[in-house]
LUMSELUM-449658 format. One line per field, with one value per residue (C-alpha): z, x, y; residue in one letter; residue number from 1; chain. Coordinates in pm, 1 decimal. Layout:
LUMSELUM-449658
up Z;...
east X;...
north Y;...
r a;...
k NUM;...
c A;...
***
This chain:
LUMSELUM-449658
up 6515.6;6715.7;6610.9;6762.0;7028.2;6861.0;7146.8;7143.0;6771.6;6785.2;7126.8;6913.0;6594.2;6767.7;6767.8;6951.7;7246.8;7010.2;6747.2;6903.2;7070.2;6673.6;6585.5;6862.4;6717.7;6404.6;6520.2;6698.6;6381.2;6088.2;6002.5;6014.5;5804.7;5543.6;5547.8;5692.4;5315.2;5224.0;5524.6;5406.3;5017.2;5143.6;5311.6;4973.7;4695.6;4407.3;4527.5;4731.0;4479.8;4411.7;4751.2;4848.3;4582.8;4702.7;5088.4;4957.0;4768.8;5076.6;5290.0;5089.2;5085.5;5483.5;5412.7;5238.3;5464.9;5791.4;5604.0;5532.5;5879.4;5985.8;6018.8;5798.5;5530.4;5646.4;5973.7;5779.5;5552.5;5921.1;6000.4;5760.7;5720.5;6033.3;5900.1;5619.6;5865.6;6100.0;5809.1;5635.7;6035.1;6091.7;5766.9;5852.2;6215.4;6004.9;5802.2;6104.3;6114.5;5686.6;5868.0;6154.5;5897.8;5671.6;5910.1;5876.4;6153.4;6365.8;6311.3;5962.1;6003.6;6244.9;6078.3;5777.9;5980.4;6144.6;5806.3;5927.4;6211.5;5992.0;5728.5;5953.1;6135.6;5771.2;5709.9;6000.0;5917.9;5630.1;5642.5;6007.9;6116.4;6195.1;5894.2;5711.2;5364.5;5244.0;5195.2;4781.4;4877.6;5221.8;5044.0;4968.1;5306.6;5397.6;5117.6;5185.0;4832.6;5030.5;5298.2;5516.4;5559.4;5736.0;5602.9;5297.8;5147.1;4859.4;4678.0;4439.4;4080.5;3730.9;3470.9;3222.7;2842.1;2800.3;3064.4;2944.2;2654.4;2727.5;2936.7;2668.0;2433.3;2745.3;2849.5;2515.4;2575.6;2288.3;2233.7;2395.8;2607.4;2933.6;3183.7;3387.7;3420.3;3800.8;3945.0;4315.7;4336.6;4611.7;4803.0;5076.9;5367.9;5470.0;5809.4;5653.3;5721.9;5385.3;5520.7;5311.2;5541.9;5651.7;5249.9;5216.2;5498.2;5392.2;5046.5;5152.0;5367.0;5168.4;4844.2;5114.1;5221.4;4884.3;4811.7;5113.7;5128.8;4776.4;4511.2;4215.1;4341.8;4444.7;4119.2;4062.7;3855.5;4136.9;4023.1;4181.9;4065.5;4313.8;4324.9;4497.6;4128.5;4020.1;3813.3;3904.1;4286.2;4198.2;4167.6;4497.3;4697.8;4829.2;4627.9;4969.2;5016.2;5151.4;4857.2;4620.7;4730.6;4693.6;4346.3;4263.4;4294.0;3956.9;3614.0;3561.1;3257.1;3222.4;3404.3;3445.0;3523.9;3595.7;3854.4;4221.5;4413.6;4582.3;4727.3;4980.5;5088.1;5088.1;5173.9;5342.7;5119.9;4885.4;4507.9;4555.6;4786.2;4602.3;4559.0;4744.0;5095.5;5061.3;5392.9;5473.0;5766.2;5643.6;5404.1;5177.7;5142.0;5155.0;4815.5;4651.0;4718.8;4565.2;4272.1;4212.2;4278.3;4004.1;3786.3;3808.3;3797.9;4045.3;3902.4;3947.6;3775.6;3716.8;3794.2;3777.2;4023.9;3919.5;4033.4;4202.1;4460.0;4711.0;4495.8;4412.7;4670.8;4952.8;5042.5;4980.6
east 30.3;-177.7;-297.9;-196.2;-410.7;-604.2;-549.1;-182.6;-127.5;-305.9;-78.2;277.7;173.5;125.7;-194.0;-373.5;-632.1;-897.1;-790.5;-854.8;-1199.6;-1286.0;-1219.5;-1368.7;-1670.7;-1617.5;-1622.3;-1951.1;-2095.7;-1952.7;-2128.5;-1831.0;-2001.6;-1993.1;-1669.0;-1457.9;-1393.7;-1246.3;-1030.6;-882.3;-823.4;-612.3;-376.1;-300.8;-111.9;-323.9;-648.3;-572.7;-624.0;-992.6;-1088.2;-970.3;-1240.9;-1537.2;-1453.3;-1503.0;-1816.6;-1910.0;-1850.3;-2019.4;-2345.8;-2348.3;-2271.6;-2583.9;-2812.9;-2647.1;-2736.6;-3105.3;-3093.9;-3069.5;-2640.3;-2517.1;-2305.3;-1966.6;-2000.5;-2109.2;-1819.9;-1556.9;-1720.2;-1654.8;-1295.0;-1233.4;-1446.1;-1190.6;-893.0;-1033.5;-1067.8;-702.9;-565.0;-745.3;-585.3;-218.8;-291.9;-377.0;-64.1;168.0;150.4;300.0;540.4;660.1;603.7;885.2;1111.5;1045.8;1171.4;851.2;1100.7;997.9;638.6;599.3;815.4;595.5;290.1;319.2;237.3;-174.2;-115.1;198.8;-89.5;-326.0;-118.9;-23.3;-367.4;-453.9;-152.8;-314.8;-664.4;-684.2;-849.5;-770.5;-860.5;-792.0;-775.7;-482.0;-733.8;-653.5;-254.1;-221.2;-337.7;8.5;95.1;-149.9;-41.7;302.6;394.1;549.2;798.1;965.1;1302.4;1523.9;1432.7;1289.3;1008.7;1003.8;708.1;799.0;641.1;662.5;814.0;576.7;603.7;470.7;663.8;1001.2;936.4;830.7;1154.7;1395.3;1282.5;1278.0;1620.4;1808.3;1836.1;1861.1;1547.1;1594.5;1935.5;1733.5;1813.4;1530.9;1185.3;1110.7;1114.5;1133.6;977.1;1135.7;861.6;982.7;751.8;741.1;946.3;1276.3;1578.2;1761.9;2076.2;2380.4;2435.1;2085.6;1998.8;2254.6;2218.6;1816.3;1887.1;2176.7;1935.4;1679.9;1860.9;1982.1;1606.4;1473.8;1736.5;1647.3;1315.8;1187.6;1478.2;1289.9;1373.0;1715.8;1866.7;1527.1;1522.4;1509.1;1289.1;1133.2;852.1;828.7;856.7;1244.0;1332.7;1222.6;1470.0;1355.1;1518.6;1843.3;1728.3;1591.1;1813.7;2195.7;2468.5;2475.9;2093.9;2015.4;1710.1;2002.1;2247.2;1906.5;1842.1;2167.0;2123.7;1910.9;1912.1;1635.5;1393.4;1060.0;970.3;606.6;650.4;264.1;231.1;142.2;252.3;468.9;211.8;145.6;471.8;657.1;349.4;103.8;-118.0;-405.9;-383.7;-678.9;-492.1;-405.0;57.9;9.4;-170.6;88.5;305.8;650.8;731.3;1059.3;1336.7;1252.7;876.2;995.4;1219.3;977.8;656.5;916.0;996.9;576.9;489.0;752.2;615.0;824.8;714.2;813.0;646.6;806.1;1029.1;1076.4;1425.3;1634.1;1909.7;2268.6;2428.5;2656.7;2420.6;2468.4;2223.3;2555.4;2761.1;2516.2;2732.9;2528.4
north -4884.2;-4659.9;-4355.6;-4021.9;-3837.0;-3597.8;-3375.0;-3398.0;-3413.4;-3043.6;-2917.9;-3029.2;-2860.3;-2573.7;-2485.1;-2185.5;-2269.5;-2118.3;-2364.1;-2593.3;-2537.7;-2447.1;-2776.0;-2970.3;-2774.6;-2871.2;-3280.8;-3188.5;-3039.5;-3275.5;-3641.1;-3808.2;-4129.6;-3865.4;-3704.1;-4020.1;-4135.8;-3841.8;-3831.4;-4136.0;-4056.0;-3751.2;-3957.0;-4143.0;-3941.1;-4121.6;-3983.6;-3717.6;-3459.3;-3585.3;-3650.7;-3276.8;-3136.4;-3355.9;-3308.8;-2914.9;-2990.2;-3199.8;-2876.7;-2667.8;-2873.4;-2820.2;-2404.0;-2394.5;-2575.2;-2361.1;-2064.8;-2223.2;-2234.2;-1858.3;-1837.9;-1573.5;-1626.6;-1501.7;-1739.6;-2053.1;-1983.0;-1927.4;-2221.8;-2421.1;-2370.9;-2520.0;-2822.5;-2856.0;-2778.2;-3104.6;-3326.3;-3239.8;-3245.5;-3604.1;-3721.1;-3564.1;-3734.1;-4059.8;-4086.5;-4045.6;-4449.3;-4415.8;-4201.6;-4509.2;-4757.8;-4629.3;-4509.5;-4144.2;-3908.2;-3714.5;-3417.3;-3435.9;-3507.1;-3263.5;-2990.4;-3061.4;-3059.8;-2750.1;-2570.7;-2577.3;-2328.0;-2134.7;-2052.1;-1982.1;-1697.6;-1590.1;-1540.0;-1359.0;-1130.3;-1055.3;-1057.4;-973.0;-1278.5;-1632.6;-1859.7;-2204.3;-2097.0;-2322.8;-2663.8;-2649.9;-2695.8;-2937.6;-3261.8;-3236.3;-3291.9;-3523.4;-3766.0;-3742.4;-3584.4;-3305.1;-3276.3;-3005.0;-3097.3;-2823.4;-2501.1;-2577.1;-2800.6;-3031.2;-3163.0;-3481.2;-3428.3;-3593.4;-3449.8;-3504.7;-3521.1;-3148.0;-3016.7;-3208.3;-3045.9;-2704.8;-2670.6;-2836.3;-2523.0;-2264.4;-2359.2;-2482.7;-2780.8;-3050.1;-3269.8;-3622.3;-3450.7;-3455.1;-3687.1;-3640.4;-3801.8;-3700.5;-3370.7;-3255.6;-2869.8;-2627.0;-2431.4;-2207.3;-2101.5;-1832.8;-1866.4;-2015.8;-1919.0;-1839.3;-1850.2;-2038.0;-2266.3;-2364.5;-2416.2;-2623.5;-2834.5;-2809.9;-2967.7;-3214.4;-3381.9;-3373.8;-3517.8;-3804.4;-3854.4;-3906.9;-4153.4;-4314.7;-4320.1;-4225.9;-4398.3;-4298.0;-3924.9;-3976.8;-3782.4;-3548.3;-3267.0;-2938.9;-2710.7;-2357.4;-2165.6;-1831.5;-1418.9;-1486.6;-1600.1;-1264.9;-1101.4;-771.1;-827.9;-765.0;-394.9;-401.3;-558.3;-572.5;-801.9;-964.0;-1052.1;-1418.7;-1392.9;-1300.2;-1574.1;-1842.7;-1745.3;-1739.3;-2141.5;-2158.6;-2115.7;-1869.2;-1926.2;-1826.0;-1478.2;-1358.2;-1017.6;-996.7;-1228.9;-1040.9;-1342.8;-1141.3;-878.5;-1189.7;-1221.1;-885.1;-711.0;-958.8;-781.3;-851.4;-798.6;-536.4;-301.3;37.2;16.9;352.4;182.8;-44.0;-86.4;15.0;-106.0;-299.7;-210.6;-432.6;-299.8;50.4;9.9;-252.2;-8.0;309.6;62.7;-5.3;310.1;441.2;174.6;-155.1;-503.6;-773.4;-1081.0;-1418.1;-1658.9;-2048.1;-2176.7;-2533.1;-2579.1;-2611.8;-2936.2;-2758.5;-2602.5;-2885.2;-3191.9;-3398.2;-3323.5;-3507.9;-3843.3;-4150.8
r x;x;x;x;x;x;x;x;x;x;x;x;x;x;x;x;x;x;x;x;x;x;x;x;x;x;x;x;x;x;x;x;x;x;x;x;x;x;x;x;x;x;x;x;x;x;x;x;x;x;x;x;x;x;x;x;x;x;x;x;x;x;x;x;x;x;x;x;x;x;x;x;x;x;x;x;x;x;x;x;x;x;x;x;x;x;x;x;x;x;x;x;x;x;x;x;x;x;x;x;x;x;x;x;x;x;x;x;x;x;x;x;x;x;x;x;x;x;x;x;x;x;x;x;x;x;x;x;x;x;x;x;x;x;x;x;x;x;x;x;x;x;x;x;x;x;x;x;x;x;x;x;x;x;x;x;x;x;x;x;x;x;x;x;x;x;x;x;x;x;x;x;x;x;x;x;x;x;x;x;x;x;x;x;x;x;x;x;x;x;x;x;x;x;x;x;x;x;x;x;x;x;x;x;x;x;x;x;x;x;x;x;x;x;x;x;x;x;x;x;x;x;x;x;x;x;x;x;x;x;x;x;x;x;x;x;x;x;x;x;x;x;x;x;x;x;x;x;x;x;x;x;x;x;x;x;x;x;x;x;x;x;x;x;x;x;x;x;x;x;x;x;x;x;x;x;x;x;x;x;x;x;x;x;x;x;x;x;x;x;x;x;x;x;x;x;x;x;x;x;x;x;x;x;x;x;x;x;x;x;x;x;x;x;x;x
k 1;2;3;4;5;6;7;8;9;10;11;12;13;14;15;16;17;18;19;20;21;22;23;24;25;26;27;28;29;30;31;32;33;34;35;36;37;38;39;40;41;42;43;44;45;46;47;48;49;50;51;52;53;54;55;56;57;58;59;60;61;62;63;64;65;66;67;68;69;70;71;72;73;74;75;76;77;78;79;80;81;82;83;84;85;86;87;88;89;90;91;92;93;94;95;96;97;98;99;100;101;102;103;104;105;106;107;108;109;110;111;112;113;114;115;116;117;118;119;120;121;122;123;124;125;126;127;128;129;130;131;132;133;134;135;136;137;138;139;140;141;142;143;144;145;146;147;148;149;150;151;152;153;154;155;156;157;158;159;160;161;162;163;164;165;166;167;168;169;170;171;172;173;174;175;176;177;178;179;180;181;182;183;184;185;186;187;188;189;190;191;192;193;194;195;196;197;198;199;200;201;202;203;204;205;206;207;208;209;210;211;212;213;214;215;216;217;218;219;220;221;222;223;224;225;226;227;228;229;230;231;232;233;234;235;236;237;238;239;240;241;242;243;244;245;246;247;248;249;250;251;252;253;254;255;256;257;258;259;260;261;262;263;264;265;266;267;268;269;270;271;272;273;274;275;276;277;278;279;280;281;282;283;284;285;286;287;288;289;290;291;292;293;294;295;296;297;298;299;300;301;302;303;304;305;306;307;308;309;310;311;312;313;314;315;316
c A;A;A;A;A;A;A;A;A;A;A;A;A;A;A;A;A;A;A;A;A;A;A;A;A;A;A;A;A;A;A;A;A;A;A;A;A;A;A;A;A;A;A;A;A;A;A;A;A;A;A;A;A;A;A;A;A;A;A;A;A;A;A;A;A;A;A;A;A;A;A;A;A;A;A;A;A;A;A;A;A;A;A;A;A;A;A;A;A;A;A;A;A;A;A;A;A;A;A;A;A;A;A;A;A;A;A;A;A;A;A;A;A;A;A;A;A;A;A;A;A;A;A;A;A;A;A;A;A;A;A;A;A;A;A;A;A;A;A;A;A;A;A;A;A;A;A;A;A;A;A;A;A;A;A;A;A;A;A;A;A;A;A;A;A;A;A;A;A;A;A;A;A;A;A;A;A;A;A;A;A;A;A;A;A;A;A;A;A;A;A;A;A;A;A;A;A;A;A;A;A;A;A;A;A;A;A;A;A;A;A;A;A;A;A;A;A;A;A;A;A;A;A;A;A;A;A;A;A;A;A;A;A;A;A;A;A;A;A;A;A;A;A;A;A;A;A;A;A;A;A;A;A;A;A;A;A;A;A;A;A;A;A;A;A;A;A;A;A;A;A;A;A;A;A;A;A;A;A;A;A;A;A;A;A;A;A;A;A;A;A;A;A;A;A;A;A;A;A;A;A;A;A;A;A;A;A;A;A;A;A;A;A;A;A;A
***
C-alpha cells in the first residue's frame, strides 16, 4: 500500500505552517541512512522502546557537533526537537499501511495522531514557545500500543507478575483471585471532553475495538494512573464535576500526595513556579491555588475501573 504524502499527512494532523517549514528543515539537515533504522523500530511495539532511546542518542551526537560548529546551545537543542518530531512523524506516517492492513478506521489513526501538534501547543502554553518535548511518550503511538478512541486513549500493557501482585495486596484482593493477565491503561489528553456520555461512548468503543482488533485485550484489566484520581478533588470541586463523575468510575488505591503532575494540567505550570505566581484565571485554579497556598496537597492516584462503568456492557 502506498505510503501517505508527507505533505498531507502533516496538513490533516493539523499542523501549523511553521511546523511544517521546521520539519522540512529538519529532512534537509538529518542523514537519513542514519536515522532511517530507527524510523522503522518505532513503528514496531517490540523495539520501539529501544529504538526511541538511540534515535535520541543519535540526535544528540548531531547537537554536539552543531554546537562545535558555532550554533548556540538553546538553538541546537530547538533544533533538534523537530529532528525527533520528523523521525516519530515519518514512523506514525509509516504505520498508516498497519492501520489499512488491519482494518483500522483513519478516524482512529488520525485522532491518535493528532497528539504531535496537541503537545506541541501544550507546550507552548506553558513554556511560551513552540516545542516537541513529548519524544520519551509517542513511540507509543508510532507502534500502535496506543490508541485514541473517542475522547479518551488507551495504551495496552501486561500485567506483569510484580504488578499482579503489588495490586492484589493494594486492593485486597486474594492471591491467585485475579482474573487478569493484560491490562489496557486510560490516559486522557488534555482536550477531552469528560462528559458522561462521551466517556461512555469513548470506552464502549474502545472495549469493542480491542475485541476486534486486539482479542488478547478484549476483557483487559482498565487501569488509570493520573492527578483526576486525586482524592484531594473532592475538596475542590462541585458533587456535580465531570472530573468527579470520571473518578467516580474507579476503585482508588494507591495515592501519592507528592506528585505535581497536576501543576501541568490545572496550571500549565512548571514544578519550579512559586504556588503564589500561580495563575487564576479559572475556577478551578482559583480554589486549587487557595487550597496550596493554605497548604494542601493535590498529588495523584492509581485507580481500576468497576465493571459497571460501561467495560461489560459493550455488545459483542
Amino acid at each position: 500500500m502506498k505510503v501517505m504524502d508527507r505533505i498531507v499527512f502533516y496538513q490533516k494532523l493539523g499542523f501549523l505552517p511553521e511546523d511544517m517549514e521546521q520539519l522540512a528543515i529538519s529532512r534537509q539537515r538529518l542523514l537519513l541512512q542514519e536515522v532511517n533504522g530507527y524510523i522503522d523500530d518505532m513503528t514496531q511495539a517490540e523495539t520501539a522502546e529501544r529504538a526511541y532511546q538511540g534515535l535520541r542518542e543519535q540526535l544528540e551526537k548531531y547537537m554536539k557537533k552543531q554546537q562545535l560548529a558555532g550554533i548556540s546551545a538553546a538553538q541546537a537543542k530547538y533544533e533538534s526537537c523537530y529532528d525527533m518530531l520528523y523521525c516519530q512523524l515519518e514512523s506514525a506516517r509509516h504505520v498508516y499501511e498497519k492501520y489499512q492492513v488491519m482494518g483500522i478506521g483513519e478516524k482512529i489513526f488520525f485522532d491518535t495522531m493528532k497528539c504531535f501538534p496537541r503537545f506541541m501547543d501544550e507546550c507552548q502554553a506553558q513554556k511560551g514557545i513552540r516545542y516537541f518535548d513529548r519524544g520519551w511518550w509517542t513511540y507509543r503511538q508510532t507502534s500502535m500500543r496506543l490508541f485514541r478512541i473517542g475522547v479518551l486513549e488507551y495504551e495496552m500493557a501486561e500485567a506483569n507478575r510484580e504488578e499482579v501482585s503489588g495490586s492484589e495486596v493494594r486492593y485486597g484482593h486474594e492471591t491467585g483471585q485475579r482474573r487478569y493477565s493484560t491490562t489496557v491503561r486510560l490516559h486522557i489528553p488534555s482536550d477531552a471532553d469528560l462528559s458522561p456520555a462521551a466517556v461512555d461512548a469513548s470506552i464502549q468503543e474502545a472495549v469493542l475495538f480491542f475485541r476486534k482488533y486486539y482479542p488478547r485485550y478484549g476483557h483487559a484489566e482498565y487501569t488509570c494512573h493520573s492527578w483526576l484520581l486525586a482524592p484531594a478533588l473532592k475538596r475542590l470541586l462541585r458533587e456535580d464535576s465531570r472530573i468527579l463523575a470520571f473518578q467516580r468510575r474507579f476503585d482508588i488505591g494507591e495515592v501519592d500526595e507528592g506528585s505535581c503532575s497536576y501543576l501541568q494540567w490545572i496550571f500549565q505550570a512548571s514544578e519550579d513556579v512559586p504556588l503564589i505566581d500561580l495563575p487564576e484565571q479559572t475556577s478551578l485554579q482559583r480554589t486549587a491555588k487557595n487550597y496550596l497556598l493554605a497548604g494542601g496537597r493535590i498529588g495523584d492516584a492509581y485507580g481500576i475501573m468497576r465493571i459497571a462503568s460501561g467495560i461489560n456492557n459493550a455488545v459483542d
